[in-house]
C-alpha positions, 0 to 999 in steps of 0.5 A: 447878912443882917441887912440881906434879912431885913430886906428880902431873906425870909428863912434862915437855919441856923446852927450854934453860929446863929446864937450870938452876935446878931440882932434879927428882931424883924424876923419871926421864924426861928428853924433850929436844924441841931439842937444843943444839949444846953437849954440855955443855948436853945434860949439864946438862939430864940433871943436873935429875935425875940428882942426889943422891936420885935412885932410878931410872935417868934415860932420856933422849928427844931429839927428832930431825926426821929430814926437817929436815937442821939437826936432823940435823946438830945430832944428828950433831955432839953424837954426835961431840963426846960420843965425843971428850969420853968419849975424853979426860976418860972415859965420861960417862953414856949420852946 
C-alpha cells in the first residue's frame, strides 16, 4: 500500500487503521472521514505524514455530518480538549 502512494496514489481516507504502523511523509493531504474521541489519535493519524522528509504543509480534512448530533458533539469535544491541551503543554499543530 505504501509504495501504491508513494508512486501514483494522491488521496487516502483513512479511519483508526491509518493511525499506526506506516510512514507516509511524501503525501500532504490528510482526510479524516471519522473523528476519534482522542485528540491524541487525531495527532497520531496527522504523524503518518507529518514525519521527517516531509516538503510540504500537511492540510488535514475532518469529516464532520453536520445533521448527525454525535458527529457534532464528537467534533465540538476535540476542539475543546485541543484548546485545553495547546493551553498547558503549548501549540501543537493546527487541526
Amino acid at each position: 500500500m505504501v509504495e501504491h502512494f508513494k508512486e501514483r496514489g494522491t488521496i487516502m481516507i483513512a479511519t483508526e487503521a491509518g493511525a499506526e504502523g506506516i510512514n507516509l511523509q511524501f503525501c500532504s493531504l490528510i482526510i479524516n472521514y471519522d473523528l476519534p474521541w482522542n485528540p491524541q489519535r487525531v495527532e497520531q493519524r496527522i504523524g503518518r505524514c507529518h514525519r521527517y522528509g516531509q516538503k510540504h504543509d500537511v492540510v488535514v480534512v475532518n469529516f464532520v455530518d453536520e445533521t448527525n448530533e454525535a458527529d457534532q458533539r464528537v467534533y465540538e469535544l476535540l476542539e475543546q480538549k485541543f484548546k485545553l491541551f495547546n493551553g498547558v503543554f503549548g501549540a501543537s499543530d493546527e487541526v
